[in-house]
HTML snippet that shows the backbone in 3Dmol.js (N, CA, C, O; Angstrom):
<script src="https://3Dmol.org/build/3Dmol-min.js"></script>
<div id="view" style="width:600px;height:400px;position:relative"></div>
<script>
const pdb = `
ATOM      1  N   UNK A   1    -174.437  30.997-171.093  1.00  0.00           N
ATOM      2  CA  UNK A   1    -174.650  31.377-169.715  1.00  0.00           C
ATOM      3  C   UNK A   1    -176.128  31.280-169.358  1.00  0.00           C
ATOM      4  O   UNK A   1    -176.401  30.756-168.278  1.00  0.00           O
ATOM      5  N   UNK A   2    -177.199  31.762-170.204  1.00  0.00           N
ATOM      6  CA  UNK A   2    -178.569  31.337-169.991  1.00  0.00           C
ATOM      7  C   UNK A   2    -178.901  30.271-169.267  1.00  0.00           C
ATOM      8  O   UNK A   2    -179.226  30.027-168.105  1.00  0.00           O
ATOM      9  N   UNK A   3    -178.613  29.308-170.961  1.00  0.00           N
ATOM     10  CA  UNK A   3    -179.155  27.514-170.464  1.00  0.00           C
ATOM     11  C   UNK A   3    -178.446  27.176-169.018  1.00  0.00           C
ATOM     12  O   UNK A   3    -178.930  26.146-168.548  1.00  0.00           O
ATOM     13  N   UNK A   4    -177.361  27.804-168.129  1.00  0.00           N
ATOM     14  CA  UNK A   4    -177.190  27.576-166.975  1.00  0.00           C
ATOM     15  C   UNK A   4    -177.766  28.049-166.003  1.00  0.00           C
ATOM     16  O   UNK A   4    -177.762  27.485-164.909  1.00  0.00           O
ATOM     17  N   UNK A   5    -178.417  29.270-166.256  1.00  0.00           N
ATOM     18  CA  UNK A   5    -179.106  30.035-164.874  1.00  0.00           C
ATOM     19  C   UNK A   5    -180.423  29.136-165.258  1.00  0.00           C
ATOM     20  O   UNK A   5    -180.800  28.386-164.358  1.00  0.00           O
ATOM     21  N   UNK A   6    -180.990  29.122-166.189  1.00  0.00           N
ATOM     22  CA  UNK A   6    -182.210  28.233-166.428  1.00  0.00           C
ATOM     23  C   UNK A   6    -182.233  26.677-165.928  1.00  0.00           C
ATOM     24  O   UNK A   6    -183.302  26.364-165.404  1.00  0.00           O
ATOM     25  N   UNK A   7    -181.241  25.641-165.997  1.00  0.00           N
ATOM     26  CA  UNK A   7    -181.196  24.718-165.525  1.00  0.00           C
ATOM     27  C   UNK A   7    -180.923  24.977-163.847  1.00  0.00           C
ATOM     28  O   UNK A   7    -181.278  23.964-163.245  1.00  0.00           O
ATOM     29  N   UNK A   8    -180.452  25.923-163.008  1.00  0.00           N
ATOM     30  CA  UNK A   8    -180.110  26.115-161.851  1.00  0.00           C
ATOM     31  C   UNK A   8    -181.929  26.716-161.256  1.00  0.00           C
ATOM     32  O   UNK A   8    -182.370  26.590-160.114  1.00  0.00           O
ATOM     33  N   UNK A   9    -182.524  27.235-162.248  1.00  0.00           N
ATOM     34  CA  UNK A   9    -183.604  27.769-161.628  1.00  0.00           C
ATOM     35  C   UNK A   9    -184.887  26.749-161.846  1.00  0.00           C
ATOM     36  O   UNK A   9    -186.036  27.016-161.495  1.00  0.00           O
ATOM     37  N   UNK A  10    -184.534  25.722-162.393  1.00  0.00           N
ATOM     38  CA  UNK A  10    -185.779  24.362-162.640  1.00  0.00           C
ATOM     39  C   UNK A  10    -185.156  23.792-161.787  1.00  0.00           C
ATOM     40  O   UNK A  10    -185.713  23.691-160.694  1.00  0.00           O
ATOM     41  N   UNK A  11    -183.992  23.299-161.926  1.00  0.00           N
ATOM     42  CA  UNK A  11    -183.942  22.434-160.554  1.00  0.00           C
ATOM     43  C   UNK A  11    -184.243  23.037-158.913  1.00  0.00           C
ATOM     44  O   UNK A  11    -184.544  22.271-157.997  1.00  0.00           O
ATOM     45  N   UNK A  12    -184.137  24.162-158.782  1.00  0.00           N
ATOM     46  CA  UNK A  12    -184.650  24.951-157.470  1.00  0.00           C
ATOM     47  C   UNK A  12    -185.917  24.225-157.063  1.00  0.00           C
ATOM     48  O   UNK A  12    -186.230  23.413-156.193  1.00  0.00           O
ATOM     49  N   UNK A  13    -186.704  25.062-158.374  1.00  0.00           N
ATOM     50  CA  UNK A  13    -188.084  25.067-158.286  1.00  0.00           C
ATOM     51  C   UNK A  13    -188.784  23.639-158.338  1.00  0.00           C
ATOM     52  O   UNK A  13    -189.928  23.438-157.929  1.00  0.00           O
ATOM     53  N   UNK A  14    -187.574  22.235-159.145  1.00  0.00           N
ATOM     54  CA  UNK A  14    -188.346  21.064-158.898  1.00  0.00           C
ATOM     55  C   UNK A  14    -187.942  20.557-157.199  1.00  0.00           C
ATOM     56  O   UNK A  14    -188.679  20.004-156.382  1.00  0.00           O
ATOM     57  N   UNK A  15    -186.674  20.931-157.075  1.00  0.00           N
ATOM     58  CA  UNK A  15    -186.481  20.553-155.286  1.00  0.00           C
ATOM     59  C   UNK A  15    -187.429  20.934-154.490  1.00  0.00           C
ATOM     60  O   UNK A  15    -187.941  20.128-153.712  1.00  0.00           O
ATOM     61  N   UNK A  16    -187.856  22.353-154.559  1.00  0.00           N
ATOM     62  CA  UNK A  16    -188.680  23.336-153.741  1.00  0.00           C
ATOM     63  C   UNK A  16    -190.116  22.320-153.834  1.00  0.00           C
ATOM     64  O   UNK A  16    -190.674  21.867-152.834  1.00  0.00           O
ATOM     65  N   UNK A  17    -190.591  22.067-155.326  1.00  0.00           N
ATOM     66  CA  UNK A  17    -192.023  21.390-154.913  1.00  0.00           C
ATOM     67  C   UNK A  17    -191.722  19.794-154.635  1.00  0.00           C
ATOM     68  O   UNK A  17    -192.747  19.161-154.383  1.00  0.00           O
ATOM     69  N   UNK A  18    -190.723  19.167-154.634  1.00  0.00           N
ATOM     70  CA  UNK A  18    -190.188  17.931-154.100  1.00  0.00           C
ATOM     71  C   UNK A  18    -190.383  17.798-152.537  1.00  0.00           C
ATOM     72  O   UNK A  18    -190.986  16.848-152.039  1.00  0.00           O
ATOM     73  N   UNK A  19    -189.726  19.007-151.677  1.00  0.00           N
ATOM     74  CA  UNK A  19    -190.163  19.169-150.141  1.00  0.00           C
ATOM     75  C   UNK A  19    -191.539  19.806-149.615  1.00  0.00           C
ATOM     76  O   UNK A  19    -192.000  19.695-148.479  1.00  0.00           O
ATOM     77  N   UNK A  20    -192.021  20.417-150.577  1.00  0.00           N
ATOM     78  CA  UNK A  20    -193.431  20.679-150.478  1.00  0.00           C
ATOM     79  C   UNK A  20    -194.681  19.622-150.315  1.00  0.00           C
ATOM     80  O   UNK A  20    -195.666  19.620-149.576  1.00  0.00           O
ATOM     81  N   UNK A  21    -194.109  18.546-151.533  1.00  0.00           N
ATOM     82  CA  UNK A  21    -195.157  16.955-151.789  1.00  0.00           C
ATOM     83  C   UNK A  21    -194.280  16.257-150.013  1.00  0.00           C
ATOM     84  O   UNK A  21    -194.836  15.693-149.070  1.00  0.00           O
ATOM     85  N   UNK A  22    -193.042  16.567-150.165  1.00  0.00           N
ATOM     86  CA  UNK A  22    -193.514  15.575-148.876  1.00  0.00           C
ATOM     87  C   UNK A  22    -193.684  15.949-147.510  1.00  0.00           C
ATOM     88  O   UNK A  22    -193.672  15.179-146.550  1.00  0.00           O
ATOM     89  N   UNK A  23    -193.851  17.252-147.489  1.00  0.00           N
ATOM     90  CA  UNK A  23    -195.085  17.659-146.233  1.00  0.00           C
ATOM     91  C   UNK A  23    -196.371  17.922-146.330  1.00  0.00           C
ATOM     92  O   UNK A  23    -197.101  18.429-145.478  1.00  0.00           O
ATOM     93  N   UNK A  24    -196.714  17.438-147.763  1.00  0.00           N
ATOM     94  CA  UNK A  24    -197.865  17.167-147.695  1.00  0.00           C
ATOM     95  C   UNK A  24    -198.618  15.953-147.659  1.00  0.00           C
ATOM     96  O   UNK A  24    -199.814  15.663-147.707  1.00  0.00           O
ATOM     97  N   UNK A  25    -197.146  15.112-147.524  1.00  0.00           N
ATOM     98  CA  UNK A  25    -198.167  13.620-147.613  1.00  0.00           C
ATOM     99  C   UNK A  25    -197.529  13.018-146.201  1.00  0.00           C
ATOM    100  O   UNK A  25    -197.754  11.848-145.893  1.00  0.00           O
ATOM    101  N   UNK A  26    -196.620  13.991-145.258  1.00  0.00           N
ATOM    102  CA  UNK A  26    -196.773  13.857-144.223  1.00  0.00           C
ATOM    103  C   UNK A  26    -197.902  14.495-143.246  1.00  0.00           C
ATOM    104  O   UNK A  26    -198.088  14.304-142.044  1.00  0.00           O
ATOM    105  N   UNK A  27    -198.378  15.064-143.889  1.00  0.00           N
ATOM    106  CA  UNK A  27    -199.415  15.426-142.682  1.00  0.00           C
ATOM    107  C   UNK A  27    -200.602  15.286-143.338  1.00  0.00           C
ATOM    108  O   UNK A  27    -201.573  15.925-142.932  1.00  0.00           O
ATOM    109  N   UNK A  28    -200.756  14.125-144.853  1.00  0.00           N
ATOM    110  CA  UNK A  28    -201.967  13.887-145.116  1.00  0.00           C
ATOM    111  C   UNK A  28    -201.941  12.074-144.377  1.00  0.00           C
ATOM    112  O   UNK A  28    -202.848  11.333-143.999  1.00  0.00           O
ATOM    113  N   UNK A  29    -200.908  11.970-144.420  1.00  0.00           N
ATOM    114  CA  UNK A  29    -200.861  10.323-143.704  1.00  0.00           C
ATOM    115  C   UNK A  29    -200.765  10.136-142.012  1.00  0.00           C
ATOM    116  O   UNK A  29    -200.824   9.140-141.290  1.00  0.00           O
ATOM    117  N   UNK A  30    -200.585  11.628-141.733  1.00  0.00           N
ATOM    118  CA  UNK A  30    -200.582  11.193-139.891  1.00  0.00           C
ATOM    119  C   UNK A  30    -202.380  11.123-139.312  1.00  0.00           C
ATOM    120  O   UNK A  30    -203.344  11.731-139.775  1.00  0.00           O
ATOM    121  N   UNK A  31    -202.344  10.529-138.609  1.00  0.00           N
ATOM    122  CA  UNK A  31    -203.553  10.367-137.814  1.00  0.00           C
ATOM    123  C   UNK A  31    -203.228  10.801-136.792  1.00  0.00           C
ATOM    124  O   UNK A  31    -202.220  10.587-136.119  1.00  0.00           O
ATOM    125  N   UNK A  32    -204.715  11.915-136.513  1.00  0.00           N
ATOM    126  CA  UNK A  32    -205.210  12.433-135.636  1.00  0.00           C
ATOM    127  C   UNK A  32    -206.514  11.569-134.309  1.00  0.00           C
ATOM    128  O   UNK A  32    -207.208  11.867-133.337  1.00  0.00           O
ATOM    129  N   UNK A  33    -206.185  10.509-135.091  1.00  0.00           N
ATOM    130  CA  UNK A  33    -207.809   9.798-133.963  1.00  0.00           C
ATOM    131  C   UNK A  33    -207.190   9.593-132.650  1.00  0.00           C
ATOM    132  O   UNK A  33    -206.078   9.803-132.164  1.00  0.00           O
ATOM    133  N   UNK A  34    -208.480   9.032-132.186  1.00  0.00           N
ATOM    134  CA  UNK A  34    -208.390   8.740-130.825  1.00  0.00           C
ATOM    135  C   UNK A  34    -207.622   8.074-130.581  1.00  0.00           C
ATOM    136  O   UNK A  34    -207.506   7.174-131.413  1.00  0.00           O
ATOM    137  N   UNK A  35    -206.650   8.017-129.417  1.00  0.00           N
ATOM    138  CA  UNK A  35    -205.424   6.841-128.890  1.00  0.00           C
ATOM    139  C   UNK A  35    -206.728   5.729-128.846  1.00  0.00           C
ATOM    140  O   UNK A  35    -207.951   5.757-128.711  1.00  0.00           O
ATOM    141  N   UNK A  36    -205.392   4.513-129.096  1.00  0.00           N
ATOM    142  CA  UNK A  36    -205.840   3.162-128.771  1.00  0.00           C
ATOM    143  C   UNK A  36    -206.311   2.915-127.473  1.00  0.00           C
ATOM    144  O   UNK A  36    -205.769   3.515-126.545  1.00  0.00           O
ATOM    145  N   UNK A  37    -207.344   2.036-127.223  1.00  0.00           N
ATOM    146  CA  UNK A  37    -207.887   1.788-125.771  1.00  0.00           C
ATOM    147  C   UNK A  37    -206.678   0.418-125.242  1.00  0.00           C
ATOM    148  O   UNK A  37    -206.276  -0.579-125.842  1.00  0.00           O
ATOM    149  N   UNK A  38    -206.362   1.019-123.727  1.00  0.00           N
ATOM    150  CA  UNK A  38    -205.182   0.534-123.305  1.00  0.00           C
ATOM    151  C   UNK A  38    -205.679  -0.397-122.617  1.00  0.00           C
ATOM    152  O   UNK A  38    -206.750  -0.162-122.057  1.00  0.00           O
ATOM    153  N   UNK A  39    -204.895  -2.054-122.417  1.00  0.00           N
ATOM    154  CA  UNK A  39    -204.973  -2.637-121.635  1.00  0.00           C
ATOM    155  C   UNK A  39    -205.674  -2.748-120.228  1.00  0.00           C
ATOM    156  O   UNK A  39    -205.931  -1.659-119.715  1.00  0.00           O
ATOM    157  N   UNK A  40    -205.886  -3.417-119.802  1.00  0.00           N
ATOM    158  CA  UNK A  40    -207.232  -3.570-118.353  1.00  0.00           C
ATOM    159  C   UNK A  40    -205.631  -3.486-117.110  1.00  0.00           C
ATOM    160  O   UNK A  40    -204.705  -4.268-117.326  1.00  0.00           O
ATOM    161  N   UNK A  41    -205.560  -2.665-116.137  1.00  0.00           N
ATOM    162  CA  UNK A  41    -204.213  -3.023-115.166  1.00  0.00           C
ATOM    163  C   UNK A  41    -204.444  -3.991-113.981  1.00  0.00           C
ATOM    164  O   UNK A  41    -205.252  -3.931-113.055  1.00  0.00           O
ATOM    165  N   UNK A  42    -203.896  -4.515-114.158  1.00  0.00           N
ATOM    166  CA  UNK A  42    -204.350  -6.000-112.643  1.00  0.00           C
ATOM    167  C   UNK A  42    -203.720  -5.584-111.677  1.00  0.00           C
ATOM    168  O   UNK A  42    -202.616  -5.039-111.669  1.00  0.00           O
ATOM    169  N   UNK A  43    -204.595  -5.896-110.586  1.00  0.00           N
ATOM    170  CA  UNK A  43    -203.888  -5.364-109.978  1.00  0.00           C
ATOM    171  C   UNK A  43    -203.225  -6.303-108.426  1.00  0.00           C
ATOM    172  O   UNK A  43    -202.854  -6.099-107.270  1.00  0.00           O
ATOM    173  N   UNK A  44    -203.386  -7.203-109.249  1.00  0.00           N
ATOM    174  CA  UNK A  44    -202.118  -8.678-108.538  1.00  0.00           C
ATOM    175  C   UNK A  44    -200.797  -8.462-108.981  1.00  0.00           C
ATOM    176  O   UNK A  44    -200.632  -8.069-110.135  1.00  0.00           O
ATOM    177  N   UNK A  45    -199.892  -8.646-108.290  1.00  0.00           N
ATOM    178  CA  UNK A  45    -198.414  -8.771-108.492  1.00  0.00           C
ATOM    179  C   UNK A  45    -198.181 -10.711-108.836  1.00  0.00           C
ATOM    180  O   UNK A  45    -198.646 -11.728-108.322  1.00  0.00           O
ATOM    181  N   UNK A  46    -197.197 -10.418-109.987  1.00  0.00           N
ATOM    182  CA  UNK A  46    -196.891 -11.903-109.800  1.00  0.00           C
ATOM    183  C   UNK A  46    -195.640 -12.601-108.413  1.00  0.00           C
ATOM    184  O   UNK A  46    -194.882 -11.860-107.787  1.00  0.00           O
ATOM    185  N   UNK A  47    -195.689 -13.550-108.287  1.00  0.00           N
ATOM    186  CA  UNK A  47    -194.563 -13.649-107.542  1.00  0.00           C
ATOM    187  C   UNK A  47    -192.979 -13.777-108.204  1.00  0.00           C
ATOM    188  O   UNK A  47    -192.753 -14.376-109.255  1.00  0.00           O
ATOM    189  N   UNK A  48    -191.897 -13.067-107.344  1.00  0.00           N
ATOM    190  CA  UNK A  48    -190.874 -13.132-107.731  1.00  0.00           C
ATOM    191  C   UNK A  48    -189.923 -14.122-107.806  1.00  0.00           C
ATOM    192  O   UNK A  48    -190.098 -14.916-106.882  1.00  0.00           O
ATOM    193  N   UNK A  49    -188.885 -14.453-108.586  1.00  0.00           N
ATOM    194  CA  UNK A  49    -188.337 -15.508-108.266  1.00  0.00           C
ATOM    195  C   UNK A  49    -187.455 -15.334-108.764  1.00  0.00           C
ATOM    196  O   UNK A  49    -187.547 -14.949-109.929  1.00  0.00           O
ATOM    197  N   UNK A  50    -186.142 -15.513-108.179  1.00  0.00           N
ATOM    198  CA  UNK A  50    -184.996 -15.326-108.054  1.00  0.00           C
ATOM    199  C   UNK A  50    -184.389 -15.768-109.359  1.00  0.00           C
ATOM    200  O   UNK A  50    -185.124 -16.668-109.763  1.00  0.00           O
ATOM    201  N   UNK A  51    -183.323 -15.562-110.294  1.00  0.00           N
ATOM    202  CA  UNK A  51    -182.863 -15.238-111.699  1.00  0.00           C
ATOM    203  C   UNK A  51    -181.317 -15.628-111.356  1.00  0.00           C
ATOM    204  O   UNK A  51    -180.826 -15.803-112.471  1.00  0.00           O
ATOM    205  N   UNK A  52    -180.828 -15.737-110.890  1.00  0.00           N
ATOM    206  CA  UNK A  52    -179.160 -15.994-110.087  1.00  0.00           C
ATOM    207  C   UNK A  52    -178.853 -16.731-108.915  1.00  0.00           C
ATOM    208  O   UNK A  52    -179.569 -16.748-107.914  1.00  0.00           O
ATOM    209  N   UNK A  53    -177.692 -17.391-109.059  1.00  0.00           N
ATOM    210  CA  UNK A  53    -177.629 -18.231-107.905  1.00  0.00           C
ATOM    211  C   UNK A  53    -177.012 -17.698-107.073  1.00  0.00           C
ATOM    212  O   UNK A  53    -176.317 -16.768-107.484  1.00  0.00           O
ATOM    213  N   UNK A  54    -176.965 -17.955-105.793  1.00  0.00           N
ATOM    214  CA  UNK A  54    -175.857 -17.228-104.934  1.00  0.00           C
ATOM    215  C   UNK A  54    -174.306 -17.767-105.344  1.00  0.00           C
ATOM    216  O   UNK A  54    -173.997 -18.717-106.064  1.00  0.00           O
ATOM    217  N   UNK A  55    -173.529 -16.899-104.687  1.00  0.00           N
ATOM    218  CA  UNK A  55    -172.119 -16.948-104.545  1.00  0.00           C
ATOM    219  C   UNK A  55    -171.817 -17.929-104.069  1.00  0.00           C
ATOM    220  O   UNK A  55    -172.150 -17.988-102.885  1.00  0.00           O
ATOM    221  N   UNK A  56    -171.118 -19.119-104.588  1.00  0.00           N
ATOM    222  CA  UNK A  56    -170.698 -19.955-102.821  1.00  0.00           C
ATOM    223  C   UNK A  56    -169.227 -19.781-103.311  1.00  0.00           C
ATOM    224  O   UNK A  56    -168.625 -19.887-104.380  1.00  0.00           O
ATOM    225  N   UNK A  57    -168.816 -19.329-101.483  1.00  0.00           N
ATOM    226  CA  UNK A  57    -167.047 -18.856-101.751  1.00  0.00           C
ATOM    227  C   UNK A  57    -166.587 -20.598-101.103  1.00  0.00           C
ATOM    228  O   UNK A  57    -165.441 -20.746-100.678  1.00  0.00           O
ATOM    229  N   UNK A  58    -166.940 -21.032-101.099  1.00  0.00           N
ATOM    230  CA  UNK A  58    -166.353 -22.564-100.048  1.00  0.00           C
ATOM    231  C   UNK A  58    -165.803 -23.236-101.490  1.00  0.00           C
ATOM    232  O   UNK A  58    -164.767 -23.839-101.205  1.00  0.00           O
ATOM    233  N   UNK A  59    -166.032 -23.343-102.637  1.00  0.00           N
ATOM    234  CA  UNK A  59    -165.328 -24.141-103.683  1.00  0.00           C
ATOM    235  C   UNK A  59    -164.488 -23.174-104.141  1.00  0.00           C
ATOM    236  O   UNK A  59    -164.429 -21.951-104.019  1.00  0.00           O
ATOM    237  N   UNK A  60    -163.723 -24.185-104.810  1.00  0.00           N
ATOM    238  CA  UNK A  60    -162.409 -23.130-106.025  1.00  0.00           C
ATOM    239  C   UNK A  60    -162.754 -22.682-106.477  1.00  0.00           C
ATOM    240  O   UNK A  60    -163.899 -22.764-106.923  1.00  0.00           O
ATOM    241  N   UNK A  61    -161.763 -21.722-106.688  1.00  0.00           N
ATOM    242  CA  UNK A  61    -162.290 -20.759-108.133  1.00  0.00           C
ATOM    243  C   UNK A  61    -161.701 -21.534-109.257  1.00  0.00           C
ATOM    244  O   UNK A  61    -160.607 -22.095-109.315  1.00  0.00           O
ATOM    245  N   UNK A  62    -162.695 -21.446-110.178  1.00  0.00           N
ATOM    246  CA  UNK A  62    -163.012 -21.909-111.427  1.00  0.00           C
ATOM    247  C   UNK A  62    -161.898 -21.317-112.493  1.00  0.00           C
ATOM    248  O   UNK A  62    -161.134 -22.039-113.133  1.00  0.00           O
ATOM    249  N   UNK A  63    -161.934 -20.130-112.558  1.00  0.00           N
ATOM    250  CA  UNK A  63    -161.067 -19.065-113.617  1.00  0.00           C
ATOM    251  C   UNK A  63    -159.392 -19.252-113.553  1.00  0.00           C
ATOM    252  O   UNK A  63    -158.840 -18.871-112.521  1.00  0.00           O
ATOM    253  N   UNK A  64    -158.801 -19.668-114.333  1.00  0.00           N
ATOM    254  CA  UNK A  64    -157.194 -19.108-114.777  1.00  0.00           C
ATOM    255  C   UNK A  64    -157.113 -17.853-114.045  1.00  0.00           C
ATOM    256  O   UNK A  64    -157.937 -16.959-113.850  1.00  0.00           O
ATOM    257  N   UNK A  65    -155.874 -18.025-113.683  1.00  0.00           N
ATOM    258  CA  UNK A  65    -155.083 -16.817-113.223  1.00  0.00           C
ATOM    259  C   UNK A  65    -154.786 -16.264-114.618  1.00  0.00           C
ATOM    260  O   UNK A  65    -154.460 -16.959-115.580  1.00  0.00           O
ATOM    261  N   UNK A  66    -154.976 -14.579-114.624  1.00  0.00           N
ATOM    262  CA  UNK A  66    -154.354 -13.971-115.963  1.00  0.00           C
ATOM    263  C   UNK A  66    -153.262 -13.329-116.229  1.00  0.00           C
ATOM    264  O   UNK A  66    -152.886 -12.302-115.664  1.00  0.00           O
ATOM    265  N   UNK A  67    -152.660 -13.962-117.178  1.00  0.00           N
ATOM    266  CA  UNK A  67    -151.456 -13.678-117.656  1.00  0.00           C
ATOM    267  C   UNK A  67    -150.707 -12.829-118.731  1.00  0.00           C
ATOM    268  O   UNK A  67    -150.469 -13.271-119.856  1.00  0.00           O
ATOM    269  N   UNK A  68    -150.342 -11.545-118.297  1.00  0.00           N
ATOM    270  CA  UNK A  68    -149.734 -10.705-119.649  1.00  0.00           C
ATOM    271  C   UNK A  68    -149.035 -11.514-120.333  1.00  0.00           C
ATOM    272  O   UNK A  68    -148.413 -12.365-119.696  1.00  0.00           O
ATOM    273  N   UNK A  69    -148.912 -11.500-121.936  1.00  0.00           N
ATOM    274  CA  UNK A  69    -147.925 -11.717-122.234  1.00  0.00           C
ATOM    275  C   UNK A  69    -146.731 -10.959-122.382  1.00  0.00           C
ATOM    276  O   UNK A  69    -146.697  -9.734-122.264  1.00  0.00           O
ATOM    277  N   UNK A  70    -145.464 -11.888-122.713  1.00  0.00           N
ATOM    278  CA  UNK A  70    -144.005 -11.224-122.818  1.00  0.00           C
ATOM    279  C   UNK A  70    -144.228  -9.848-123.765  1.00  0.00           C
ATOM    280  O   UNK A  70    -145.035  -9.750-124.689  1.00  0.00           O
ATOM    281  N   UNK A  71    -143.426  -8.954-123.353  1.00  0.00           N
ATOM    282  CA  UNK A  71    -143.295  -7.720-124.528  1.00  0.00           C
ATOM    283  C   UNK A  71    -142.616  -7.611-125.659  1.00  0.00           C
ATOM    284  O   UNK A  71    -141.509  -7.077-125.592  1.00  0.00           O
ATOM    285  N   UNK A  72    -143.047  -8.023-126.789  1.00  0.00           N
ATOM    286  CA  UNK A  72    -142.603  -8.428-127.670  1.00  0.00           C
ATOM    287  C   UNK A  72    -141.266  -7.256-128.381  1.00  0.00           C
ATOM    288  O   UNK A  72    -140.225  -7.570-128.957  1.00  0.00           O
ATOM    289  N   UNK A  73    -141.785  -5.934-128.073  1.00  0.00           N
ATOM    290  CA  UNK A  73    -141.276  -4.570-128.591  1.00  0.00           C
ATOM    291  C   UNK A  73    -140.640  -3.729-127.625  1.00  0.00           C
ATOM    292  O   UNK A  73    -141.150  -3.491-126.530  1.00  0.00           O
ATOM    293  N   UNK A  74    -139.602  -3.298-127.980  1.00  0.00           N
ATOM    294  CA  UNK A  74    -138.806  -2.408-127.130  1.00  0.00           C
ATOM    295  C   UNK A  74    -139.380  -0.596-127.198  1.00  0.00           C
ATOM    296  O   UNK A  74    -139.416   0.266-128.075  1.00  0.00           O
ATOM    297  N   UNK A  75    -139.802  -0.689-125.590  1.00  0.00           N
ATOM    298  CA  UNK A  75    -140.767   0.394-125.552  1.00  0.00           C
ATOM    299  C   UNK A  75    -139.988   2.037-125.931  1.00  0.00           C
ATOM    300  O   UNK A  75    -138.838   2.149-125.506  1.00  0.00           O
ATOM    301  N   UNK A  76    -140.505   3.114-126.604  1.00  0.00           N
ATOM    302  CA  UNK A  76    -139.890   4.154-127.145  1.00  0.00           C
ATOM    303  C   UNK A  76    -139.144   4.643-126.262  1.00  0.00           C
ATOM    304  O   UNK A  76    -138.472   5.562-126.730  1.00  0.00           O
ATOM    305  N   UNK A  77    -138.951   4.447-125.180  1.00  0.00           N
ATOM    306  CA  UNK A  77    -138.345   5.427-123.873  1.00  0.00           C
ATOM    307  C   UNK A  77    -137.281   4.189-123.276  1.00  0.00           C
ATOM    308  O   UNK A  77    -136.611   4.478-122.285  1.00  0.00           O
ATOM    309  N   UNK A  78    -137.205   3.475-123.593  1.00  0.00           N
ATOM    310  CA  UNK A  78    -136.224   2.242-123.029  1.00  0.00           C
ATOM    311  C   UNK A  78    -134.839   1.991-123.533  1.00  0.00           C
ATOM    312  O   UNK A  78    -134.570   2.110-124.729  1.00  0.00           O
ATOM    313  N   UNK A  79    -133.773   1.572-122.445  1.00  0.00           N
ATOM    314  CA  UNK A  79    -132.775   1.885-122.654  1.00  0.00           C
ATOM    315  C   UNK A  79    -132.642   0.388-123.736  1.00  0.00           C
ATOM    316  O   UNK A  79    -133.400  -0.543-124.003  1.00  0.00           O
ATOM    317  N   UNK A  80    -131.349   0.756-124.111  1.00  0.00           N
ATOM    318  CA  UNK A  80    -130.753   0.010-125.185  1.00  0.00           C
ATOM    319  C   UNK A  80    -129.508  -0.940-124.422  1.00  0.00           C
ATOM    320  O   UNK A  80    -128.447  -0.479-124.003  1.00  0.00           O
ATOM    321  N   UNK A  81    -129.960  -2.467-124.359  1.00  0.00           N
ATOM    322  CA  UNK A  81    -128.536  -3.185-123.955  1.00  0.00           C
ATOM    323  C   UNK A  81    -128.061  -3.986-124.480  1.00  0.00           C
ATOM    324  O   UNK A  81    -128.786  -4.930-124.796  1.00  0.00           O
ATOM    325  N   UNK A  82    -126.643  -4.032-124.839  1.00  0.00           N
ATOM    326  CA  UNK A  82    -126.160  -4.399-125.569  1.00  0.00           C
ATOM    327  C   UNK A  82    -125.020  -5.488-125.268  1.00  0.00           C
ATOM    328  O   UNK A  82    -124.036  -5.263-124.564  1.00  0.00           O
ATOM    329  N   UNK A  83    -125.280  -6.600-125.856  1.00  0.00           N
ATOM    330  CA  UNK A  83    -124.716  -8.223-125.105  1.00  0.00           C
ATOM    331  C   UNK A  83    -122.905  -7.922-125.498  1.00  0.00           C
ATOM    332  O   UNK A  83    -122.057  -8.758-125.185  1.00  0.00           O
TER     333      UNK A  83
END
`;
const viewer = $3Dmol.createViewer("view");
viewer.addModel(pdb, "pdb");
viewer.setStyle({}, {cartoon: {color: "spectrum"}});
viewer.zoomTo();
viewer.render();
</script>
């Protein structure tokens, strides 16, 4: 019963300084300096230009009509007919 409370109380104590090392090498690796110096802002707009064509409804439509298919399975609530 010993060698078990003893192995339960090293592994504690190696977890415990396991999360200890890594808040310490998180807050020995963060930087505190000065923010980066930001970009110059212009202050021209570019011009816009349109990304899409318009709609034209005067031609066909392009797309298939869509079609369910047949129901292959007789649905749980459906009657039963019999030839």
């Amino acid at each position: 019963m010993a060698p078990n409370t003893l192995t339960r109380r090293l592994s504690a104590a190696v977890g415990g300084a396991a999360i200890l090392a890594m808040i310490g090498f998180s807050a020995a690796c963060g930087t505190d300096g000065d923010t980066p110096e930001q970009a110059p802002v212009t202050s021209t707009e570019p011009t816009l230009t349109p990304t899409e064509k318009s709609i034209n409804t005067d031609e066909e439509d392009f797309t298939p009509p869509v079609k369910a298919p047949q129901q292959t399975v007789r649905a749980p609530n459906a009657p039963v007919f019999h030839d």
